[in-house]
Biotite code that builds the C-alpha atoms (Angstrom):
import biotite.structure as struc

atoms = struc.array([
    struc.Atom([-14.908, 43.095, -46.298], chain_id="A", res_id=1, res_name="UNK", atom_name="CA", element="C"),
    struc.Atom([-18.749, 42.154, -45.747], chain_id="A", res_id=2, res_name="UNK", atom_name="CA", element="C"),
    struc.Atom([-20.917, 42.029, -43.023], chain_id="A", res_id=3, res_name="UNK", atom_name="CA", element="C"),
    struc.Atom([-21.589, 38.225, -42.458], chain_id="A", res_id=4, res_name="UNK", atom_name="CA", element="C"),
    struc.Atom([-25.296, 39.655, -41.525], chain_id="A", res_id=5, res_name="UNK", atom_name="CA", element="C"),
    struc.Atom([-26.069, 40.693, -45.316], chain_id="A", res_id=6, res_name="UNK", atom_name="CA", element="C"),
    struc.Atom([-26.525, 38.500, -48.335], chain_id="A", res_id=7, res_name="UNK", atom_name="CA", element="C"),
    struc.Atom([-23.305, 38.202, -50.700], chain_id="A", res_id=8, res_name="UNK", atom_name="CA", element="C"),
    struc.Atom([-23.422, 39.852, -53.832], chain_id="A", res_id=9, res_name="UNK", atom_name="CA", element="C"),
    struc.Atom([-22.217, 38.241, -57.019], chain_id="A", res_id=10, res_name="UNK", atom_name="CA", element="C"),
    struc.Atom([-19.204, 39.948, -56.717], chain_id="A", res_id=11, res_name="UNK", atom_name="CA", element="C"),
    struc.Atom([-18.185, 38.613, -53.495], chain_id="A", res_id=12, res_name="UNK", atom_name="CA", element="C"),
    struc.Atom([-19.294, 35.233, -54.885], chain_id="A", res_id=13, res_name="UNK", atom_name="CA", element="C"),
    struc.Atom([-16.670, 35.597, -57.048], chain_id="A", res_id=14, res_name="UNK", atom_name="CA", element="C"),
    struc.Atom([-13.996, 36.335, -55.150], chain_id="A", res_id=15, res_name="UNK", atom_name="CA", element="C"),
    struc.Atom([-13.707, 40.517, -56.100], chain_id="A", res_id=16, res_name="UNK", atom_name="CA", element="C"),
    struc.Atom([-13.796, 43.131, -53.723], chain_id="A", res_id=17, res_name="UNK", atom_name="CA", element="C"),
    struc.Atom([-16.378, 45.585, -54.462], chain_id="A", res_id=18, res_name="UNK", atom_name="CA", element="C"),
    struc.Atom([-14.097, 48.861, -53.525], chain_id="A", res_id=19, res_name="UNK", atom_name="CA", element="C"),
    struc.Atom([-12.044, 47.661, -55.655], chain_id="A", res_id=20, res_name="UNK", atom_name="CA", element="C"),
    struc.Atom([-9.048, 44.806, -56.534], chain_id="A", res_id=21, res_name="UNK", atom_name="CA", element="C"),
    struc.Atom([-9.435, 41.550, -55.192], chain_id="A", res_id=22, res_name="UNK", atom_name="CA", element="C"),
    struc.Atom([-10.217, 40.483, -52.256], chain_id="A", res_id=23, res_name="UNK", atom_name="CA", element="C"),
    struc.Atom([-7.565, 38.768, -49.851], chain_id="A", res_id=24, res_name="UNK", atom_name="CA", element="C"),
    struc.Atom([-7.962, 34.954, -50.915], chain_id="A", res_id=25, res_name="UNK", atom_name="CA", element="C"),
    struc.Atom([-5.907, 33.975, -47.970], chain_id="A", res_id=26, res_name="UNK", atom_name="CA", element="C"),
    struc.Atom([-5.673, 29.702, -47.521], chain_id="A", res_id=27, res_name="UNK", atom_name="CA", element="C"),
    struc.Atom([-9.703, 29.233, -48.209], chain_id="A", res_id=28, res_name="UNK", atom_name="CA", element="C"),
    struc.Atom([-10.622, 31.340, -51.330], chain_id="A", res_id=29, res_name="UNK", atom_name="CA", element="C"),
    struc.Atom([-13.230, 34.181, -51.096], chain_id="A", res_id=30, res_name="UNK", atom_name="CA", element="C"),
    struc.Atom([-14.963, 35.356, -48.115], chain_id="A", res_id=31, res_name="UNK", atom_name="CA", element="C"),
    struc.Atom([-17.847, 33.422, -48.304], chain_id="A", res_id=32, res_name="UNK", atom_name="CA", element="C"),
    struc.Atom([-15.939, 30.141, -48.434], chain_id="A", res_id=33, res_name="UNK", atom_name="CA", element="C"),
    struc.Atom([-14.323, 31.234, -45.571], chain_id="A", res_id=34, res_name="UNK", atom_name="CA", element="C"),
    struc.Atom([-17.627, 31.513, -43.660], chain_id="A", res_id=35, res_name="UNK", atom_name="CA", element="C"),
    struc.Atom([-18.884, 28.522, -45.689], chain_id="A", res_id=36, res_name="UNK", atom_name="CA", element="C"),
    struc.Atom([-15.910, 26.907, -43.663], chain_id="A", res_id=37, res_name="UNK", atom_name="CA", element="C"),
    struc.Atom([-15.744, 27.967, -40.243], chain_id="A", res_id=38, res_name="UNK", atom_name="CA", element="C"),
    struc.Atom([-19.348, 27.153, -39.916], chain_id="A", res_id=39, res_name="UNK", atom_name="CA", element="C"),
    struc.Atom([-19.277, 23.673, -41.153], chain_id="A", res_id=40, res_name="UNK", atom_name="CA", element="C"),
    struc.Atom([-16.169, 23.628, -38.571], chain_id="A", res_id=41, res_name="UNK", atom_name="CA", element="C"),
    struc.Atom([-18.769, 24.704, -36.046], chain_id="A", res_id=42, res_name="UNK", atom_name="CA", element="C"),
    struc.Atom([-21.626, 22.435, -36.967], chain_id="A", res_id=43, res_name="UNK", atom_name="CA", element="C"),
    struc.Atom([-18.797, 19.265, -37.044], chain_id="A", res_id=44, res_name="UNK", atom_name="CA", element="C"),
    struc.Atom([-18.026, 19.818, -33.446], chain_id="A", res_id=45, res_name="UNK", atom_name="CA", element="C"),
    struc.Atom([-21.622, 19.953, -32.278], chain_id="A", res_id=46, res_name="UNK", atom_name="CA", element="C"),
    struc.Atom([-22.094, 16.412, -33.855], chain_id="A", res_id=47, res_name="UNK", atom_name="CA", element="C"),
    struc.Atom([-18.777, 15.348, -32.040], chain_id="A", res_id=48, res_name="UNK", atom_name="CA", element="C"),
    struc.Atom([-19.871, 17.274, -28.495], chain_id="A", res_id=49, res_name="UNK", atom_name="CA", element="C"),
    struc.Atom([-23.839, 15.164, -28.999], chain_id="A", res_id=50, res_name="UNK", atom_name="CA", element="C"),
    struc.Atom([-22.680, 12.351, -30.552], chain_id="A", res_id=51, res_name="UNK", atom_name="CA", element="C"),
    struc.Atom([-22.704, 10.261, -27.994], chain_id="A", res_id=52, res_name="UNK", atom_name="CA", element="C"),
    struc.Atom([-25.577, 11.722, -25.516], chain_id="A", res_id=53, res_name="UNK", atom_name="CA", element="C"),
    struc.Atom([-27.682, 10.922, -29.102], chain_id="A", res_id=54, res_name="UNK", atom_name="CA", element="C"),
    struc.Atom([-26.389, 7.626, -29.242], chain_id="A", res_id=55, res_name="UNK", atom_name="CA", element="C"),
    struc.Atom([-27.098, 6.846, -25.645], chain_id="A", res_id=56, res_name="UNK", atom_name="CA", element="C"),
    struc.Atom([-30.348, 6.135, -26.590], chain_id="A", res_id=57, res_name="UNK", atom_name="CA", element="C"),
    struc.Atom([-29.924, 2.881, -28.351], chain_id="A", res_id=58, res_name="UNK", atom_name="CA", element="C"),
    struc.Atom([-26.799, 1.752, -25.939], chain_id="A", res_id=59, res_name="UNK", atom_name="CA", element="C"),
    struc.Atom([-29.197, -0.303, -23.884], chain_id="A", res_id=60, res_name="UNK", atom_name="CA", element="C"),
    struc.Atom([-30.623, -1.949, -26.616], chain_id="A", res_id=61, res_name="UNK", atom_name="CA", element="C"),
    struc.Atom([-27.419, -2.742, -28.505], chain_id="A", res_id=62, res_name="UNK", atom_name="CA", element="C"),
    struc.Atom([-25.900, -4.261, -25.136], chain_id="A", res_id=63, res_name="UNK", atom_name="CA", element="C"),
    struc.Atom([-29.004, -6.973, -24.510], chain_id="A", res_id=64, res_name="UNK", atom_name="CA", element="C"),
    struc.Atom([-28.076, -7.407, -28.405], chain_id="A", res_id=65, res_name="UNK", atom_name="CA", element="C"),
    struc.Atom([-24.528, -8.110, -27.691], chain_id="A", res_id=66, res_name="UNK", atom_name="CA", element="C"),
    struc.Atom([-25.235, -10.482, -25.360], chain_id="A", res_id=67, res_name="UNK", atom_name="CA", element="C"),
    struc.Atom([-27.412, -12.557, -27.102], chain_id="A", res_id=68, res_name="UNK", atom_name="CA", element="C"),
    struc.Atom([-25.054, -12.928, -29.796], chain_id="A", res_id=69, res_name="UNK", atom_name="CA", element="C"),
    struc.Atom([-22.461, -14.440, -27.135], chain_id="A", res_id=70, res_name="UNK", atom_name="CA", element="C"),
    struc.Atom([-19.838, -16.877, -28.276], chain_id="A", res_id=71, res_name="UNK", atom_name="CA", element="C"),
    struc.Atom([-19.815, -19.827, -26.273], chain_id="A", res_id=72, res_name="UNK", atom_name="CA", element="C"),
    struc.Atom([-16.285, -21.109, -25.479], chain_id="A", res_id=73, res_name="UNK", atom_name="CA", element="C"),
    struc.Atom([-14.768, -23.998, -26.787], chain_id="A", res_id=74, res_name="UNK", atom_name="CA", element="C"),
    struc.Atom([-12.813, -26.507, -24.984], chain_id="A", res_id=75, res_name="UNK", atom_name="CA", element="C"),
    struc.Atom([-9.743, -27.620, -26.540], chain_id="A", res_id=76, res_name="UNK", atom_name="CA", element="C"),
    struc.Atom([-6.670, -29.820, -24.923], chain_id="A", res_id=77, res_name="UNK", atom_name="CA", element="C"),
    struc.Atom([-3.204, -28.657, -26.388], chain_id="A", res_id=78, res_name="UNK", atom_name="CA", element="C"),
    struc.Atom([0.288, -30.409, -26.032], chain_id="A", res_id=79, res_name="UNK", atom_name="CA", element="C"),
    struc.Atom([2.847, -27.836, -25.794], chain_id="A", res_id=80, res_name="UNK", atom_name="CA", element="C"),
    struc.Atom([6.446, -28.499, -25.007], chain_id="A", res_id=81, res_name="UNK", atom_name="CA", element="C"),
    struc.Atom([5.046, -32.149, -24.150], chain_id="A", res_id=82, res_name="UNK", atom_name="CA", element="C"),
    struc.Atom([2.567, -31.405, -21.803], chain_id="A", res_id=83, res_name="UNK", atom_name="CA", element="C"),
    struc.Atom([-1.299, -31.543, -21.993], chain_id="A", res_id=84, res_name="UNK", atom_name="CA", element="C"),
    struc.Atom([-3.549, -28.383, -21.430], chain_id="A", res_id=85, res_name="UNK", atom_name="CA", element="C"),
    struc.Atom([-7.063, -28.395, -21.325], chain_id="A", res_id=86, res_name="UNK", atom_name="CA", element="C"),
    struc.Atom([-8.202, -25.118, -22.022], chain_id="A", res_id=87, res_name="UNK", atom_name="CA", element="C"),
    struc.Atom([-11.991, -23.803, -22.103], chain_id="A", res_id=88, res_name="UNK", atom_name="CA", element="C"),
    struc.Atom([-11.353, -20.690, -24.725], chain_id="A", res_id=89, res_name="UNK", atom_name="CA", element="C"),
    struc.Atom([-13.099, -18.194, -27.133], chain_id="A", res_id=90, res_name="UNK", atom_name="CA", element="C"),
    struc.Atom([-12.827, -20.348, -30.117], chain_id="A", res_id=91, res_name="UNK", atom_name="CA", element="C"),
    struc.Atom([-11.655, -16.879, -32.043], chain_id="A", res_id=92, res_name="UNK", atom_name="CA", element="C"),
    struc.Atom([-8.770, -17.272, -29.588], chain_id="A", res_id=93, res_name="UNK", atom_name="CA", element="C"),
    struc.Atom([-5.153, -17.247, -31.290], chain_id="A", res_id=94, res_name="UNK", atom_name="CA", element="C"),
    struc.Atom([-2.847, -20.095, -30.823], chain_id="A", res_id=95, res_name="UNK", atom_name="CA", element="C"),
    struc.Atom([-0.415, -17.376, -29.676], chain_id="A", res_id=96, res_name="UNK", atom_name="CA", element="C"),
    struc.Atom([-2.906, -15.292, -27.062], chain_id="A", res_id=97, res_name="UNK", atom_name="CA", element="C"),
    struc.Atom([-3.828, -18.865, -25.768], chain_id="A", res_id=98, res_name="UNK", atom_name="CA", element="C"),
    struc.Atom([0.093, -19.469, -25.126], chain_id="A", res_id=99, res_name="UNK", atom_name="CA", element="C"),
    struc.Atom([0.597, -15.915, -23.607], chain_id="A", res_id=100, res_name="UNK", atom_name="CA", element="C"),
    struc.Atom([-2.419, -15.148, -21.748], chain_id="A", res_id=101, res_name="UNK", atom_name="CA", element="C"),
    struc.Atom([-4.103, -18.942, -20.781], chain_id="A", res_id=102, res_name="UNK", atom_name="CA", element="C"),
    struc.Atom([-0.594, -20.650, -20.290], chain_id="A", res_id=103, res_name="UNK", atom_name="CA", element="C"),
    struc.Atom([1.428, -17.938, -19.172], chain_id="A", res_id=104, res_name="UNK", atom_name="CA", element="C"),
    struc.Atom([3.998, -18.605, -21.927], chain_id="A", res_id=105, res_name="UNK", atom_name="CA", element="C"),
    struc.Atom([5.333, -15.556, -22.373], chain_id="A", res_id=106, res_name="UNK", atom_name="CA", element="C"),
    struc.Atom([8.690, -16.400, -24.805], chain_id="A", res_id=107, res_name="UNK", atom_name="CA", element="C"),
    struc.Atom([6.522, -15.836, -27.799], chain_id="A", res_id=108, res_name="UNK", atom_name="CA", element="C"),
    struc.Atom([6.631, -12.334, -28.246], chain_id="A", res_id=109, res_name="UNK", atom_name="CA", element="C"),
    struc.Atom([3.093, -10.508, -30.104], chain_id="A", res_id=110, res_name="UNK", atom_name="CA", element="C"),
    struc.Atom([4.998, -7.712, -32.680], chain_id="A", res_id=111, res_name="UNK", atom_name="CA", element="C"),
    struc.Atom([3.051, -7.148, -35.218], chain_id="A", res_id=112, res_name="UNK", atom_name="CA", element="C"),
    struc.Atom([-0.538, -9.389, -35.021], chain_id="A", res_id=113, res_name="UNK", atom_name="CA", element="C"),
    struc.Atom([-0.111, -9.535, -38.896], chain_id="A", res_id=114, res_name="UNK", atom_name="CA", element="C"),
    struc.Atom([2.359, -12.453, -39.245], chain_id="A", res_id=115, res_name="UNK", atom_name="CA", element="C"),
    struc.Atom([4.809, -10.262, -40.762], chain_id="A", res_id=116, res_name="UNK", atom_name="CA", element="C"),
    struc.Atom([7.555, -10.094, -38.208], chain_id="A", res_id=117, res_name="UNK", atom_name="CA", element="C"),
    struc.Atom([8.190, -13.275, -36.927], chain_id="A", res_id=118, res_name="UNK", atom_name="CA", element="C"),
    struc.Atom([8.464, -12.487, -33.051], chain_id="A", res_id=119, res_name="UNK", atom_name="CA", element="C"),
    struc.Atom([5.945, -15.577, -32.741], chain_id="A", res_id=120, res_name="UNK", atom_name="CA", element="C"),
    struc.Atom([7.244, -18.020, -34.183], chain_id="A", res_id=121, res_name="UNK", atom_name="CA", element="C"),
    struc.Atom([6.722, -21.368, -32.523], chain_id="A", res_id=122, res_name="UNK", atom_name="CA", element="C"),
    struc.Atom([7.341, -25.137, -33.800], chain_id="A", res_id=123, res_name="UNK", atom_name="CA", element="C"),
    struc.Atom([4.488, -27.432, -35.077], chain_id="A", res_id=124, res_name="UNK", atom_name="CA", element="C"),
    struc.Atom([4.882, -30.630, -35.398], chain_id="A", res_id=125, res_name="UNK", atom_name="CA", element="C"),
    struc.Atom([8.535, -29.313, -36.246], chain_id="A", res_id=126, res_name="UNK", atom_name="CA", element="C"),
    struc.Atom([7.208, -26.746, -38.726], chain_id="A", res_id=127, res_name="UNK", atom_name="CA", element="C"),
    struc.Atom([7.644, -22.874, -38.049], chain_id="A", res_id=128, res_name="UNK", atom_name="CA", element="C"),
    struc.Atom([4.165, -21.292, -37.722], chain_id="A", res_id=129, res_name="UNK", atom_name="CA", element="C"),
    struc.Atom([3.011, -17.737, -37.013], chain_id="A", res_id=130, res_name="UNK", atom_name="CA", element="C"),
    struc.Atom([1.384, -18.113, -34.134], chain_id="A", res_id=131, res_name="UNK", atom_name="CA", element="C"),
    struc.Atom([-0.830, -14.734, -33.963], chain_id="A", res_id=132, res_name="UNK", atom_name="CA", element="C"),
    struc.Atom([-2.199, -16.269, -37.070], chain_id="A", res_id=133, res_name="UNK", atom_name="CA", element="C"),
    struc.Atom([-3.203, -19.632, -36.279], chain_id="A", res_id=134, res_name="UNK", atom_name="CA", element="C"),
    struc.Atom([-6.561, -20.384, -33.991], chain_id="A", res_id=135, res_name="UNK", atom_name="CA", element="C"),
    struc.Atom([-5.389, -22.594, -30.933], chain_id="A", res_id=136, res_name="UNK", atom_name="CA", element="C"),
    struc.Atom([-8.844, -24.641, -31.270], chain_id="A", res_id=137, res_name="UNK", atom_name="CA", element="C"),
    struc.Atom([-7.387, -25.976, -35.031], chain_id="A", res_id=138, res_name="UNK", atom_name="CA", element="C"),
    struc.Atom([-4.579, -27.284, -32.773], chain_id="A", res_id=139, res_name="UNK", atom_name="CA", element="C"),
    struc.Atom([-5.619, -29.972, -30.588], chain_id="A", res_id=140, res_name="UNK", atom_name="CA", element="C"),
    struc.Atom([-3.932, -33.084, -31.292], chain_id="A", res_id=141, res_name="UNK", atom_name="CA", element="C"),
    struc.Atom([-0.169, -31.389, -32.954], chain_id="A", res_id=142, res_name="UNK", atom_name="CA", element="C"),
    struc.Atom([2.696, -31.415, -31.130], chain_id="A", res_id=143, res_name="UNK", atom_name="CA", element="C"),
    struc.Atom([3.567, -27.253, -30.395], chain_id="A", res_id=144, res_name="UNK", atom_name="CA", element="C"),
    struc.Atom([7.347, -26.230, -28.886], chain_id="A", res_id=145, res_name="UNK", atom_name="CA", element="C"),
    struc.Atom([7.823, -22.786, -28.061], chain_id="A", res_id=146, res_name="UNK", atom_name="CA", element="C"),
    struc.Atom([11.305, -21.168, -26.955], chain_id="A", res_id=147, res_name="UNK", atom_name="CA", element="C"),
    struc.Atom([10.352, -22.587, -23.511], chain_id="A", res_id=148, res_name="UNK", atom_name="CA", element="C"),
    struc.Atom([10.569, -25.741, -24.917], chain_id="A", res_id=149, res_name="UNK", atom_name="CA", element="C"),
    struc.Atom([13.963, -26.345, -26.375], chain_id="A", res_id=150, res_name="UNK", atom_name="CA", element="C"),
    struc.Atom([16.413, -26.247, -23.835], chain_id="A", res_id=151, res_name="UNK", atom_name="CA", element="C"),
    struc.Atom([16.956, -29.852, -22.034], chain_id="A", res_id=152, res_name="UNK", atom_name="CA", element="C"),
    struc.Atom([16.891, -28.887, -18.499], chain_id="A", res_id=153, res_name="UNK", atom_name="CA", element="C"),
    struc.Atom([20.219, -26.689, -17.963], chain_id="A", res_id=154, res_name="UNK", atom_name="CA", element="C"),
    struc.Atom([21.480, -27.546, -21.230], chain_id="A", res_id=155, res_name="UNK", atom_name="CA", element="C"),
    struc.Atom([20.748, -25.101, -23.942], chain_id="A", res_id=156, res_name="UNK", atom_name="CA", element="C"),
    struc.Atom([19.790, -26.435, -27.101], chain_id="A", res_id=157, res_name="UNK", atom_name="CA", element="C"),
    struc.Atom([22.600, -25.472, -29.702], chain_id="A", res_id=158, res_name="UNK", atom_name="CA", element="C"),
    struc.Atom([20.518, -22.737, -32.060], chain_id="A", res_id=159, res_name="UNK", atom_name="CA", element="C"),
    struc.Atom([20.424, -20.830, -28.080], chain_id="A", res_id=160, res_name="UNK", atom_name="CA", element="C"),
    struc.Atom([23.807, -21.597, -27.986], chain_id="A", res_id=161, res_name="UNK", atom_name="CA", element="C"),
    struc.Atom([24.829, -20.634, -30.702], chain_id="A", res_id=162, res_name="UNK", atom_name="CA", element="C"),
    struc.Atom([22.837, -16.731, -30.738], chain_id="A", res_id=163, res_name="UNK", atom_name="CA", element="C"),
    struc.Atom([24.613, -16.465, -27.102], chain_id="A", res_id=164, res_name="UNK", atom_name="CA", element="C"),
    struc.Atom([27.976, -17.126, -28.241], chain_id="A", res_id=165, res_name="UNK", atom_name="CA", element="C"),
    struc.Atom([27.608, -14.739, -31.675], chain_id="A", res_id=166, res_name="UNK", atom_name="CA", element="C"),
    struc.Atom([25.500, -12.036, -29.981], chain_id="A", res_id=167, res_name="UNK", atom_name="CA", element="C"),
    struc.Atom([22.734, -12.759, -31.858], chain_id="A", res_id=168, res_name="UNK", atom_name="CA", element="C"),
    struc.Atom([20.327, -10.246, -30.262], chain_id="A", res_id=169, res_name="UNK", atom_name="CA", element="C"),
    struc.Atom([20.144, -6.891, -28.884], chain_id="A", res_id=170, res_name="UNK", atom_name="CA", element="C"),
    struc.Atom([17.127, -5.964, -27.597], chain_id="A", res_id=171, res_name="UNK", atom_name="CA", element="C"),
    struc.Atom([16.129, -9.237, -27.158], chain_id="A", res_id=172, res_name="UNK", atom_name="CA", element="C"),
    struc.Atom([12.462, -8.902, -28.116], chain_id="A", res_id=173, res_name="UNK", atom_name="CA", element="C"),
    struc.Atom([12.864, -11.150, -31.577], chain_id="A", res_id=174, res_name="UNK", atom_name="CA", element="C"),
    struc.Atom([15.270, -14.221, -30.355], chain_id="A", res_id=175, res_name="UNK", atom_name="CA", element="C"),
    struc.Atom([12.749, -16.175, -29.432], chain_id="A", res_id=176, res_name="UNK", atom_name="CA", element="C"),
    struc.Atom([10.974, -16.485, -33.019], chain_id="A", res_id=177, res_name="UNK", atom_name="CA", element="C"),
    struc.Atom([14.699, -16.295, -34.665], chain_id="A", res_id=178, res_name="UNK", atom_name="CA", element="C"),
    struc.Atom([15.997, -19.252, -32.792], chain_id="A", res_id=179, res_name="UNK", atom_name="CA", element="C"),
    struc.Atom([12.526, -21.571, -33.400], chain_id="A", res_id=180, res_name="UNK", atom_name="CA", element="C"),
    struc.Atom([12.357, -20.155, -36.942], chain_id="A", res_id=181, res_name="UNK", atom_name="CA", element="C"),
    struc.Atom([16.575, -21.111, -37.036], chain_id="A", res_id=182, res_name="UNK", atom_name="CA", element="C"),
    struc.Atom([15.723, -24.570, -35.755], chain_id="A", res_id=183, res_name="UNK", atom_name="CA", element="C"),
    struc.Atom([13.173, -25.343, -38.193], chain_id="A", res_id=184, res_name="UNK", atom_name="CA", element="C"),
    struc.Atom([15.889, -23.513, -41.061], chain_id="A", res_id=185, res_name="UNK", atom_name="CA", element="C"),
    struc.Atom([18.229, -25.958, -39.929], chain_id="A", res_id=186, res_name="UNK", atom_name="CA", element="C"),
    struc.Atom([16.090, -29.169, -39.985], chain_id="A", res_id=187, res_name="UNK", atom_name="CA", element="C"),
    struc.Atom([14.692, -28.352, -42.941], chain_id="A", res_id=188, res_name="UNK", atom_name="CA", element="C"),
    struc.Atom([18.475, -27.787, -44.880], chain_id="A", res_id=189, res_name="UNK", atom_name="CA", element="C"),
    struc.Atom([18.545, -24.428, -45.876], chain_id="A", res_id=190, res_name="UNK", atom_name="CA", element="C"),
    struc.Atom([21.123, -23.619, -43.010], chain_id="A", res_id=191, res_name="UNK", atom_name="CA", element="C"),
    struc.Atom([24.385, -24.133, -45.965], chain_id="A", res_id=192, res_name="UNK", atom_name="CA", element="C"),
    struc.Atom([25.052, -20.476, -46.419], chain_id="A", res_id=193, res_name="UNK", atom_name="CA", element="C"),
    struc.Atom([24.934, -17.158, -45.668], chain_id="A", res_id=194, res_name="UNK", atom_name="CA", element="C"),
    struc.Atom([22.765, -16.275, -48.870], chain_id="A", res_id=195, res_name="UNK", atom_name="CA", element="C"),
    struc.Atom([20.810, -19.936, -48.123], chain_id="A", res_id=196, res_name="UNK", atom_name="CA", element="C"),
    struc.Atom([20.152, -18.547, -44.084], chain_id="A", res_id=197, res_name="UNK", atom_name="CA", element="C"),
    struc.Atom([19.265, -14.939, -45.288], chain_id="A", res_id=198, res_name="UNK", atom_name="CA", element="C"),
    struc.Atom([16.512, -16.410, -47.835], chain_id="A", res_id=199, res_name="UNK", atom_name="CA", element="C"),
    struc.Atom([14.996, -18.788, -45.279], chain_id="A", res_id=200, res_name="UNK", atom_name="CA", element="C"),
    struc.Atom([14.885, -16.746, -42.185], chain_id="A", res_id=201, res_name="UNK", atom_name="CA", element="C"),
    struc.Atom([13.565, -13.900, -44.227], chain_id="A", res_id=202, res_name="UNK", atom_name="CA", element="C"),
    struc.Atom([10.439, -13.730, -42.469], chain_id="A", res_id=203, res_name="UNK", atom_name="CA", element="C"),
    struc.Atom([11.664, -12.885, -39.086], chain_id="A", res_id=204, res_name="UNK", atom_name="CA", element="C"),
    struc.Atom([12.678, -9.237, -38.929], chain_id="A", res_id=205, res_name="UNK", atom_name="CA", element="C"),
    struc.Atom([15.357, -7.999, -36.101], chain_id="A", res_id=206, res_name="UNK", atom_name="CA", element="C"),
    struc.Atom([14.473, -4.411, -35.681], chain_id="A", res_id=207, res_name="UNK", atom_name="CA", element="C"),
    struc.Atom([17.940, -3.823, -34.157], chain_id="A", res_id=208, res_name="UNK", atom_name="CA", element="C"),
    struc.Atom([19.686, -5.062, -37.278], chain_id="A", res_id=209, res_name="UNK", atom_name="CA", element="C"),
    struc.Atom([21.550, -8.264, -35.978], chain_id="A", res_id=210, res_name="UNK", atom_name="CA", element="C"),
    struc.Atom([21.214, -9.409, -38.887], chain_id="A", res_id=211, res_name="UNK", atom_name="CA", element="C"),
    struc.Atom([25.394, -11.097, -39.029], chain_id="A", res_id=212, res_name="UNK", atom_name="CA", element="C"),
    struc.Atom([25.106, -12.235, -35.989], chain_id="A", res_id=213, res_name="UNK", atom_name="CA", element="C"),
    struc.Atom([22.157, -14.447, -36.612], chain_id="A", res_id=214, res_name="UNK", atom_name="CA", element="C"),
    struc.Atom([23.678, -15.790, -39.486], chain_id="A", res_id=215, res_name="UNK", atom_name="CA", element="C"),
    struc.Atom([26.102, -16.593, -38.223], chain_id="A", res_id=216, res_name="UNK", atom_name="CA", element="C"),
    struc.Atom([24.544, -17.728, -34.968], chain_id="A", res_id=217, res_name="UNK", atom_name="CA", element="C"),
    struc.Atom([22.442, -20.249, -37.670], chain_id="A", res_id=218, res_name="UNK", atom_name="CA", element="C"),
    struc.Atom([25.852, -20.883, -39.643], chain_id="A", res_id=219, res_name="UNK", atom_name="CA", element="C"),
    struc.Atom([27.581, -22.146, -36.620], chain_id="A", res_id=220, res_name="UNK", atom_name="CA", element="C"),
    struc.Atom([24.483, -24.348, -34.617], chain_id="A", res_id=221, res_name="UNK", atom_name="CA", element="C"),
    struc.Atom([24.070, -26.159, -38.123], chain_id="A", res_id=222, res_name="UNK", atom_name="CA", element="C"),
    struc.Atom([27.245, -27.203, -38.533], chain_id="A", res_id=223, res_name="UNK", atom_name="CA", element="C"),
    struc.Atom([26.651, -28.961, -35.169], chain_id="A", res_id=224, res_name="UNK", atom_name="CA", element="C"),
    struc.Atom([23.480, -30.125, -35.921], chain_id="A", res_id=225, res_name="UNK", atom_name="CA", element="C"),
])
């Protein structure tokens, strides 16, 4: 093998060990990729280790820059389950993290943030929104129900009804988005059949797989409805 102290020589350039045969390749070629290697290894976790005592310098700077660049809240009344809320919010604010984290409305569950799972689901103006998608300022004025929303006192609307009597949950975490997505399904007429509720509640994904019992959970509370 060579001294890492002396210059390679062609033939360790190319991979062939001068005493003869060829050298042990191993997982990174000849020896001098191997040191080629380790020492880029070497100079990647000095940037890491001074990274961020070299970037300290500008920190200050980029902080007074920060707050310049402020954004000023918004204020925004919303009507949710009937009731007015006058809210002062970033107006970036999602209708969903203004339910959860200004109203303390906590049935609309966050999942995925992408609109792809359903678990926030709420009514407006009796159409099924994903809430992590919409901005809550864009809402002033429409009429918003969450899960909180649809019982009548005691009395359980029949879509809750319905998932309690057919098990339509496990874990729990997606039944509020199901049942507002299965009221909307339901007012909207696509509640007639299995295949019908499948298609339309499509967007709303139960991880735990109770899938028949929300079907027929939907079947059942539209037959009533």
């Amino acid at each position: 093998m060579h001294d890492d102290s002396e210059p390679l020589t062609s033939q360790e350039l190319a991979g062939i060990d001068p005493t003869g045969g060829l050298d042990d390749l191993l997982i990174f070629g000849n020896p001098a990729t191997r040191r080629r290697f380790l020492k880029q290894v070497a100079g990647t976790s000095a940037a890491i280790s001074l990274g961020p005592s070299l970037m300290g310098f500008g920190s200050a700077e980029a902080a007074e820059n920060a707050a310049d660049t402020a954004v000023t809240p918004a204020k925004v009344t919303l009507k949710i389950n009937g009731k007015e809320h006058a809210l002062e919010i970033d107006p970036r604010t999602t209708l969903l993290d203004a339910l959860r984290e200004h109203l303390q409305l906590t049935g609309s569950k966050k999942g995925c943030d992408h609109g792809q799972c359903g678990a926030c689901t709420v009514l407006m103006n009796g159409r099924r929104i994903n809430s992590c998608l919409s901005l809550a300022i864009v809402h002033e004025g429409d009429e918003i129900t969450t899960i909180e929303g649809l019982a009548n006192g005691d009395q359980l609307h029949p879509v809750q009804a319905a998932f309690l009597e057919h098990d339509g949950f496990q874990c729990g975490y997606c039944t509020p988005g199901q049942i507002c997505s299965a009221v909307a399904c339901i007012a909207e007429g696509h509640a007639k059949s299995d295949a019908e509720i499948r298609e339309w509640m499509s967007g709303n994904l139960c991880r735990c797989g109770a899938y028949p019992n929300i079907v027929a959970a939907v079947k059942e509370a539209g037959t009533k409805s």
